[in-house]
C-alpha positions as CSV (number, residue, x, y, z in Angstrom):
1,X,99.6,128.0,138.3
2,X,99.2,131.1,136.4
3,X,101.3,132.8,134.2
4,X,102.0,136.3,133.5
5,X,103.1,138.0,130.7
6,X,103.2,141.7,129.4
7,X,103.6,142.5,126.0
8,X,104.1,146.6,124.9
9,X,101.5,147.3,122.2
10,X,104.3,147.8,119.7
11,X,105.3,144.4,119.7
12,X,101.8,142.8,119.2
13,X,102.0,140.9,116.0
14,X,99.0,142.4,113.8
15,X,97.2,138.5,112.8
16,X,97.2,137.1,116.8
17,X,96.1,138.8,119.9
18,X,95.5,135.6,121.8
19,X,97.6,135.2,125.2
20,X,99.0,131.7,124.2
21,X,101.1,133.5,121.7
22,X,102.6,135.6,123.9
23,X,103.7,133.4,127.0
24,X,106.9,133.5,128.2
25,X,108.5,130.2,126.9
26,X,107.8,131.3,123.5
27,X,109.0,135.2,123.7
28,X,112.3,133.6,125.6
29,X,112.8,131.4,122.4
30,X,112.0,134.0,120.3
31,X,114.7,136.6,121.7
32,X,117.3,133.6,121.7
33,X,116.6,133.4,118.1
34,X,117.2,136.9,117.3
35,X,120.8,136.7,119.2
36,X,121.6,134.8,115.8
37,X,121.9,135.4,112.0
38,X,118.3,134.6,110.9
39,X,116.9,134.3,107.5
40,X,112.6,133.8,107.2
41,X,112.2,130.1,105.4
42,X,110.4,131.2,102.3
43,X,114.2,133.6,101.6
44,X,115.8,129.7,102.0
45,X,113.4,127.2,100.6
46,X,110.3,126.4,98.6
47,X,107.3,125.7,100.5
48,X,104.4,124.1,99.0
49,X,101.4,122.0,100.0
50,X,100.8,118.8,98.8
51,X,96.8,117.3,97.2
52,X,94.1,115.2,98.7
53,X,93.4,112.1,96.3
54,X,89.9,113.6,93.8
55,X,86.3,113.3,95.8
56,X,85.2,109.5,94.8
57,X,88.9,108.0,94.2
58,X,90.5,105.6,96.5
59,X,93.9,104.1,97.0
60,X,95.3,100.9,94.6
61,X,97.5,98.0,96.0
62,X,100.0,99.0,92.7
63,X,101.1,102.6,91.7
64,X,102.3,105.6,92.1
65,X,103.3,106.0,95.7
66,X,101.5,108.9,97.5
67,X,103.3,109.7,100.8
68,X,100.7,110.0,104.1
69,X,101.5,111.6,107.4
70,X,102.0,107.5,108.9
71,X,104.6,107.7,106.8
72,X,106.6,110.3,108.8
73,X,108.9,109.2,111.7
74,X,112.4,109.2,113.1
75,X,112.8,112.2,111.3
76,X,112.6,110.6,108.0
77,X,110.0,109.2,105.4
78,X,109.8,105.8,105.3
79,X,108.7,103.8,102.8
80,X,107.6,100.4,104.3
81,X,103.4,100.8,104.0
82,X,103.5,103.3,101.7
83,X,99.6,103.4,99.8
84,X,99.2,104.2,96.0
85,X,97.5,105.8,93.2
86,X,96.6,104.8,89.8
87,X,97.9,106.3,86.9
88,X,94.9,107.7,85.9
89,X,94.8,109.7,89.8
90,X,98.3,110.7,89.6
91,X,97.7,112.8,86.3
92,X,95.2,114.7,87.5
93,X,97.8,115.4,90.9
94,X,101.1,115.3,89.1
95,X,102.7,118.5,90.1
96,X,101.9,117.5,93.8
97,X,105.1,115.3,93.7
98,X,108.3,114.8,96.0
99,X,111.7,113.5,95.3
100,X,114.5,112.7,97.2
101,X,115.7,115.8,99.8
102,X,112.5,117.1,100.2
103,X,111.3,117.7,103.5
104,X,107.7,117.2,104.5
105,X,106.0,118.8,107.1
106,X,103.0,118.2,109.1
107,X,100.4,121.1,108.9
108,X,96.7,119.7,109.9
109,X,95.8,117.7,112.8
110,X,97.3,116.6,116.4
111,X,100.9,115.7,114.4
112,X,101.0,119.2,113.1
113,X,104.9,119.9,113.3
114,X,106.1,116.2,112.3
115,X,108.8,116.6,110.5
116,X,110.8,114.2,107.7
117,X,113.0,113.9,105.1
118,X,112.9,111.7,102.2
119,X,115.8,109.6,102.1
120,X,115.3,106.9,100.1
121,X,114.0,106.6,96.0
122,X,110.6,106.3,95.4
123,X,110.7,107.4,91.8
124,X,107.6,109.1,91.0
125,X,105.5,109.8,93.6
126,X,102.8,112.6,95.5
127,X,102.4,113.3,99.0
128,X,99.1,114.3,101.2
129,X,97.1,117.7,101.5
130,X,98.0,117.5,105.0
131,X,101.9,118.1,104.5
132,X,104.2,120.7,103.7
133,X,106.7,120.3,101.2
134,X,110.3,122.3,101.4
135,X,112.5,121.7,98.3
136,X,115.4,123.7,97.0
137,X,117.0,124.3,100.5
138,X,119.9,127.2,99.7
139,X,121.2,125.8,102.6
140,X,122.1,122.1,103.8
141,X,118.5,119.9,104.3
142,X,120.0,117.8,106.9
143,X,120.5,121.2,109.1
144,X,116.8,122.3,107.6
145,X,116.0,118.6,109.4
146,X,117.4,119.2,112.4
147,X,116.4,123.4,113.2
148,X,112.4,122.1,112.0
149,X,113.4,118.6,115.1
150,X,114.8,121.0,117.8
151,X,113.1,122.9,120.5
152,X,113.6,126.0,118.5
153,X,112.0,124.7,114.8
154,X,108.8,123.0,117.2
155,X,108.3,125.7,119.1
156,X,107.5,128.2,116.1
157,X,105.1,125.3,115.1
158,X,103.1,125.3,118.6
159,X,103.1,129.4,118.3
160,X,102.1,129.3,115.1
161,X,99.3,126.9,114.6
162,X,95.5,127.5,115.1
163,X,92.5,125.7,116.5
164,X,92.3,123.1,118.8
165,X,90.3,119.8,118.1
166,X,91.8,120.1,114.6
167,X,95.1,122.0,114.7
168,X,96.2,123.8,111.4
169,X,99.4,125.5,110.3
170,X,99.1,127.8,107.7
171,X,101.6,127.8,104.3
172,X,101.9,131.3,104.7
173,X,102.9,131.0,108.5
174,X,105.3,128.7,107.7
175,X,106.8,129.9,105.0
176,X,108.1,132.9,107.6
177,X,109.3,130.5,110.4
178,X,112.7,132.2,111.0
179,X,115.8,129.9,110.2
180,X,119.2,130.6,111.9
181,X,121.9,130.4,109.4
182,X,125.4,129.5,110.9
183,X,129.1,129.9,109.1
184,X,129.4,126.6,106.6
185,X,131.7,124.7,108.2
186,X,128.6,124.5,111.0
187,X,126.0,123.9,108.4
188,X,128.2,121.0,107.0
189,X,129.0,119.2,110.5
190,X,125.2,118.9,111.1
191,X,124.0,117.9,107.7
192,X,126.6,115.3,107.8
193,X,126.2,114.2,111.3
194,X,121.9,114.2,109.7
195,X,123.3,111.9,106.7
196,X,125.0,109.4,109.3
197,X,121.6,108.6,110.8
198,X,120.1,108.5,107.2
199,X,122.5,105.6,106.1
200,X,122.3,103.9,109.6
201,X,118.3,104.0,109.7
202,X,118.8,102.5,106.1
203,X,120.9,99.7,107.5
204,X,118.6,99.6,110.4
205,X,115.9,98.3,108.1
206,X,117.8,96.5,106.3
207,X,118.7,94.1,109.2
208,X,115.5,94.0,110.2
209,X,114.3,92.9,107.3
210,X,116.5,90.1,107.3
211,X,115.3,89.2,110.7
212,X,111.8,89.2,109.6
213,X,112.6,86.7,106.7
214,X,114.4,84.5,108.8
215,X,111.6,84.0,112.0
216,X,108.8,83.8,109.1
217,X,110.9,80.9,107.8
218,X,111.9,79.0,110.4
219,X,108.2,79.3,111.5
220,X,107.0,78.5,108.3
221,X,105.1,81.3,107.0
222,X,107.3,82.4,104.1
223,X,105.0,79.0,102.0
224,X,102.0,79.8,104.4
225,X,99.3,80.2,101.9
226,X,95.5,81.3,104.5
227,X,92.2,81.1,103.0
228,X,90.0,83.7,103.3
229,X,86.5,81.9,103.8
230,X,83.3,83.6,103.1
231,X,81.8,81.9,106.0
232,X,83.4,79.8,108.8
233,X,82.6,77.5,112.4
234,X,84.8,77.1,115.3
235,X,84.5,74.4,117.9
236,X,83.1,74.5,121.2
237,X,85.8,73.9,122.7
238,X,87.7,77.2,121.4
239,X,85.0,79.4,122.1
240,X,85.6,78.0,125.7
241,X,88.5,78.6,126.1
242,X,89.1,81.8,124.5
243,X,86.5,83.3,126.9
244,X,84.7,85.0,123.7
245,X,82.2,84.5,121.4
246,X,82.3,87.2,119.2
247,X,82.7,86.6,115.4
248,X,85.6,89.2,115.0
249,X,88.2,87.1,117.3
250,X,87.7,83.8,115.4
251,X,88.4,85.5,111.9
252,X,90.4,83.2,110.0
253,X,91.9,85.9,108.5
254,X,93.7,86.3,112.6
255,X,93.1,83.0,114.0
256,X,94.6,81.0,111.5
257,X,98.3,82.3,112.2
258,X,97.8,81.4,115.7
259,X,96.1,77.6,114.9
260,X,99.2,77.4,112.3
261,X,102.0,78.5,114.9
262,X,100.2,76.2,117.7
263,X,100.8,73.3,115.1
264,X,104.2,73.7,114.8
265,X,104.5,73.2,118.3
266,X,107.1,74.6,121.2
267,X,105.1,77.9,122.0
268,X,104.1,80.1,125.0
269,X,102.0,82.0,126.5
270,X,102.8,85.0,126.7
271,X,102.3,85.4,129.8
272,X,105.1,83.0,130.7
273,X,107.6,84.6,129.2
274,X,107.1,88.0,131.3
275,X,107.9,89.2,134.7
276,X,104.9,91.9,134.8
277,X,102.5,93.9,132.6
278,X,101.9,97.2,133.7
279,X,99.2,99.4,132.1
280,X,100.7,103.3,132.0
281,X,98.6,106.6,133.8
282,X,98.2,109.5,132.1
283,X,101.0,112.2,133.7
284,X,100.9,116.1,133.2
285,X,103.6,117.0,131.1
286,X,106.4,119.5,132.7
287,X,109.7,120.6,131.6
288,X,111.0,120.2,135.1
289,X,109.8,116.5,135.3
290,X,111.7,114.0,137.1
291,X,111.2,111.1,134.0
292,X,111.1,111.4,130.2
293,X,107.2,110.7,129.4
294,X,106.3,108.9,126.6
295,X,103.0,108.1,124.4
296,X,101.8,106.3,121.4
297,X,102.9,108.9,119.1
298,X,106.4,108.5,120.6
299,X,106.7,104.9,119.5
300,X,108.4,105.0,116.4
301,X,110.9,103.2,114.3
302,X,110.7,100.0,117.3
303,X,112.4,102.6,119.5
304,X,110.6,104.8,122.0
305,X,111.9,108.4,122.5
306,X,110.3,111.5,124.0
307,X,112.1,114.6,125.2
308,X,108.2,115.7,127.4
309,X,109.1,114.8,131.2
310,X,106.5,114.2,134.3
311,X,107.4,114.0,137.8
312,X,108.0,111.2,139.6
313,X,105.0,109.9,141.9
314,X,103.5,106.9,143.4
315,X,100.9,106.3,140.7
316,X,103.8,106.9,137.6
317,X,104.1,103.8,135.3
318,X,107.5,102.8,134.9
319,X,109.3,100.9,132.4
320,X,112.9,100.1,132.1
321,X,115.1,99.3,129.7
322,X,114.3,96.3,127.1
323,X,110.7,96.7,128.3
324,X,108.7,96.7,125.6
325,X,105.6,99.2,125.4
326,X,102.4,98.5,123.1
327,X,99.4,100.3,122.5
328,X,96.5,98.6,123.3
329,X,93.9,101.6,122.7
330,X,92.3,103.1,119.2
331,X,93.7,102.9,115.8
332,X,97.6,102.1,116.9
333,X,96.8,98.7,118.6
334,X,99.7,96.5,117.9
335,X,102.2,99.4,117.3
336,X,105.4,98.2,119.8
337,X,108.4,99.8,121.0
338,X,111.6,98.7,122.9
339,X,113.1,101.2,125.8
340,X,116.2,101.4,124.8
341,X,117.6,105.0,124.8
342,X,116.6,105.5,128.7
343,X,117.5,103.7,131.9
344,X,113.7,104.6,133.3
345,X,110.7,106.0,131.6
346,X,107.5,107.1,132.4
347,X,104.2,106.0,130.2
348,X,100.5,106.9,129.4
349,X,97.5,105.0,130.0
350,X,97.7,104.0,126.0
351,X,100.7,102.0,126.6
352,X,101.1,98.6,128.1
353,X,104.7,97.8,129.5
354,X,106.1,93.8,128.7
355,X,108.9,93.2,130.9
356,X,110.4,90.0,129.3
357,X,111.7,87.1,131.8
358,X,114.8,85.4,131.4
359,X,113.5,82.4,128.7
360,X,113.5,85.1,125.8
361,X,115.6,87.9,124.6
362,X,113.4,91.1,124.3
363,X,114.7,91.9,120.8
364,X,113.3,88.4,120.3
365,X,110.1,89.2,121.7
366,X,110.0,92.8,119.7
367,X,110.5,90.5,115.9
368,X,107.8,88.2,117.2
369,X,105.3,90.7,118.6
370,X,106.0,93.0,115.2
371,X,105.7,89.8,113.0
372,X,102.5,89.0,111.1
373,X,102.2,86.2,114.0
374,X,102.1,89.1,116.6
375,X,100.2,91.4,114.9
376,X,97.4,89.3,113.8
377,X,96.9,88.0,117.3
378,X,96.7,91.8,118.9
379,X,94.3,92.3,116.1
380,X,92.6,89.3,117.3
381,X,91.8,90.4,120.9
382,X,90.8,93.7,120.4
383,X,87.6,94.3,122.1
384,X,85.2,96.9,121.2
385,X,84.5,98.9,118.0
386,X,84.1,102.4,118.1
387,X,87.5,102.9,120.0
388,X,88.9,99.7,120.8
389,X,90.7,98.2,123.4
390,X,93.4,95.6,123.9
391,X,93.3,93.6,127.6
392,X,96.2,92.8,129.6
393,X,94.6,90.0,130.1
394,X,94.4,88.8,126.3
């Protein structure tokens, strides 16, 4: 349906005369902005950009650690596959750096407008070419967290950016987002309502890491010591039955977690441990939608959360709650969720729904599937190279 908007001459920014800047959603939000005290971010904050690694250098498995966009989700900056630098890279990028409080944002590519804060120590460390960095907040960063989360922060990033098969925000556009500055007693409530998620995603990890190290022990991979082989044969017999002959999906660097768990007996298929897999459709977003819509990108943390809505039809994908959701297309194969915020949700064709039976607990299920065991096996499976592709049916 088309959409109409007029726009006097006198209010026609000078650097954009493009309709999408101009359409109603985003002059709305804009005049609900300016019923409030606003201050422009660069008046509130420092707002920097971080530094690609030198042409010809590469990341170490010891370091400095140098903060990616991966490493942005929930809202915060996590630290759990965070790459690193040598000492002798990080001198020629030092001033690039972030600490503790500092908010990154997203500012190249389809994540432009990911937003998180860094809430745990890293000590010293950089952060990518493709993030913002805001530091020196006059005013509380869990409330600067919150304004860049909300509708009203994310839409200035959709207005703002440029291009389309590689989206860009500018430093200089960003640095005059406009910021709504409340009485103090507001600002505080929100940075400490902000804080109480920090310390509970901290314990949140912290329990999960304990749940990692107990299902590696008890199956025996915490003294699991794999080979990595130069060269290797597999029987007959498991090329039959796996259905493939392809080199990749007898790796030993994959298929020797599953031969290991298969020894230790009292396993599944997984297949017998679910009611259905479903494989999601691609929906047309809508703010009127019936069901919150979710995608990879949406998966984060283990927890799936979208605030994009589709309507209801008879070809929607639905998943309920304690369905898991996996992608099982491109680069994120492997990367699981559990529904857990929503009764019913809606899910693109990148997802595949698990909907555990009554022999395993679906928080069970999630620890396995996330565990080395899991993760080696959907790596396993994958078919195809350019953009691969996990089956169902594997």
């Amino acid at each position: 349906m088309a959409v109409i908007s007029e726009i006097p001459i006198s209010k026609i920014e000078s650097f954009r005369i493009d309709a999408e800047y101009y359409q109603p959603e985003y002059i709305n939000l804009s005049k609900n902005l300016e019923l409030n005290d606003c201050s422009l971010l660069l008046r509130i904050a420092n707002v920097n950009g971080g530094k690609r690694l030198p042409k010809g250098e590469s990341f170490s498995e010891y370091g400095v650690p140098y903060v990616r966009v991966v490493d942005i989700g929930n809202g915060f900056i996590t630290d759990d596959n965070v790459a690193f630098i040598c000492k002798r890279i990080w001198e020629k990028i030092k001033r690039y750096d972030i600490k503790e409080k500092d908010i990154l944002v997203t500012i190249v590519g389809n994540t432009v407008g990911l937003t998180g804060i860094l809430n745990v120590r890293l000590g010293v460390a950089n952060f990518t070419e493709n993030c913002a960095r805001i530091r020196d907040s006059k005013i509380p960063e869990g409330f600067l967290l919150a304004f860049f989360l909300s509708k009203y922060g994310q839409f200035q990033v959709q207005r703002e950016k440029v291009g389309t098969s590689q989206p860009k925000l500018s430093l200089e556009r960003l640095r005059k987002f406009r910021i709504p500055v409340f009485s103090d007693s507001i600002l505080q409530k929100i940075d400490g309502l902000v804080q109480k998620s920090s310390d509970q995603q901290i314990l949140s990890k912290s329990l999960y890491t304990q749940a990692q190290e107990l299902l590696e022990k008890e199956l025996g991979l915490d003294t699991l010591v794999l080979e990595k082989p130069k060269s290797y044969e597999i029987s007959f017999s498991e090329v039959v039955g796996s259905h493939r002959i392809d080199a990749q999906c007898f790796n030993p660097e994959h298929f020797n977690y599953e031969k290991f768990i298969r020894k230790q007996g009292q396993c599944n298929y997984l297949r017998d441990l679910v009611k259905s897999f479903t494989k999601g459709k691609q929906k047309t977003v809508s703010e009127k939608g019936d069901l919150n819509y979710v995608s990879i990108k949406d998966v984060q943390g283990f927890e799936i959360f979208s605030e994009e809505k589709c309507f209801l039809s008879s070809n929607t994908s639905v998943a309920d709650t304690d369905d898991l959701l996996l992608a099982i297309t491109g680069a994120t194969i492997g990367k699981i969720g559990i529904v857990s915020r929503d009764e019913r949700i809606a899910f693109s064709g990148d997802l595949l729904s698990i909907k555990p039976n009554e022999k395993i607990h679906p928080y069970y299920l999630l620890a396995i599937m996330l565990s080395p065991v899991g993760q080696s096996q959907c790596i396993r499976w994958i078919t195809g190279s350019t953009n691969g592709h996990l089956s169902p049916s594997d």
